[in-house]
N, C-alpha and C positions, 0 to 999 in steps of 0.2 A: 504494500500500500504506500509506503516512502517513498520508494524508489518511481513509483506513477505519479504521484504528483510533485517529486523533485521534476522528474520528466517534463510533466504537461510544463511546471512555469519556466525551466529551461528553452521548450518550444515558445512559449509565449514572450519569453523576453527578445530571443532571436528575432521573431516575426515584430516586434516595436521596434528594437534595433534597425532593424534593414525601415520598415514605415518612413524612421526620423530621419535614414538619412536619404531617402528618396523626396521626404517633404521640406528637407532643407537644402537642396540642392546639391547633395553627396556624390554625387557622379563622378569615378577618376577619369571619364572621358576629356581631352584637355580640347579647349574652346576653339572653335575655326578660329582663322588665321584672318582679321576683317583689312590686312594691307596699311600699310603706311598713313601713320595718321599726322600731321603738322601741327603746331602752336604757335603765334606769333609770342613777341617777347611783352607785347603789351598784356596779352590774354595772361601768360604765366605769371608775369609782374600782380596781376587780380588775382587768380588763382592762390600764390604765395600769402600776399597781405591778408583775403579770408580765411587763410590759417590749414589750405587744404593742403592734404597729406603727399608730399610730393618729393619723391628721390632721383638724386640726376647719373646718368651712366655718363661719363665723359670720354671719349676717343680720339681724344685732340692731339694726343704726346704730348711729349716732355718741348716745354718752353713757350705754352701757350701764353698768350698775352693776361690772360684771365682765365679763373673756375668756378664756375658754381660753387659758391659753399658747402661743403658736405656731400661733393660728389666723388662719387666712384670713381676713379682713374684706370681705365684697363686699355686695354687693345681688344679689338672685334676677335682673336684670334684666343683672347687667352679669357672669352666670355664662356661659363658652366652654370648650372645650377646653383653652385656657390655664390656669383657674382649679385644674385636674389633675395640673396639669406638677411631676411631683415626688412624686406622690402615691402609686405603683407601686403594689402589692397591700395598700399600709395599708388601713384600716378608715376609710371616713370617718364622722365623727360632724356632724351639722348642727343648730345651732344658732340658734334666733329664732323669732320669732312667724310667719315665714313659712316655715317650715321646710320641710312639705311639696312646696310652689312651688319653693323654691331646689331640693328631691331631686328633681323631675320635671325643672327645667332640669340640673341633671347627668346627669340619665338621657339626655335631651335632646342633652346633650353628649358624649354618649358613654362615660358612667362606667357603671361596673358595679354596679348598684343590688343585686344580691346581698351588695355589703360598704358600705351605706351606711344608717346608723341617725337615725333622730331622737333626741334626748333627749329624756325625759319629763322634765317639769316644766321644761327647760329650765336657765340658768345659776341661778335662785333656788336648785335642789333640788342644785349641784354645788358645792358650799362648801368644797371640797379646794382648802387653800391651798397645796400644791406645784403644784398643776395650773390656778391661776387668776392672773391679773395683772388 
């Protein structure tokens, strides 16, 4: 008689289990690929000041004129799942001449290219000195 109704809530919890994470969006399927998305440096400059959640991939190299504060520094070549760790539902912004490259290696890596923008113009057009070192 134990062992049946250990059983049954074992099944039963299983079967909530899988419910919640079908009602909360659980799927490991990973998200189409919606293509290259742009940002002007005004739009980020807004974006930034209302405090939204926003991390920058930079691929400028070494000796760029400017960087985002608190940005990533990689190469498109040396981007993994690691280069994400930390990055939860921010926005990434990506930065440098190789830009598009570096956002297909994150896509690549498994980022969700639905929250990941290029900058247009790049760091020239983002002249916002609280948001530059």
């Amino acid at each position: 008689m134990c062992k049946k109704i250990i059983s049954v809530v074992l099944v039963l919890t299983v079967m909530a289990l899988g419910l919640c994470l079908v009602a909360c969006g659980g799927s490991s399927e990973p998200k189409a690929d919606v293509g290259p998305q742009y940002i002007t440096a005004a739009t980020l400059k807004d974006k930034l000041d209302n405090g939204d959640a926003i991390k920058f991939v930079d691929v400028q190299g070494e000796g760029a004129a400017s960087y985002a504060k608190g940005a990533v520094k990689t190469t498109t070549a040396d981007i993994t799942a690691d280069t994400m760790k930390g990055f939860g539902k921010s926005t990434i912004i990506i930065v440098g001449d190789d830009a598009e490259a570096a956002r297909d290696a994150l896509v690549a890596a498994g980022g969700d290219s639905s929250k990941m923008y290029i900058l247009e113009g790049g760091m020239a057009d983002f002249t916002y000195p609280d948001y530059v070192e």
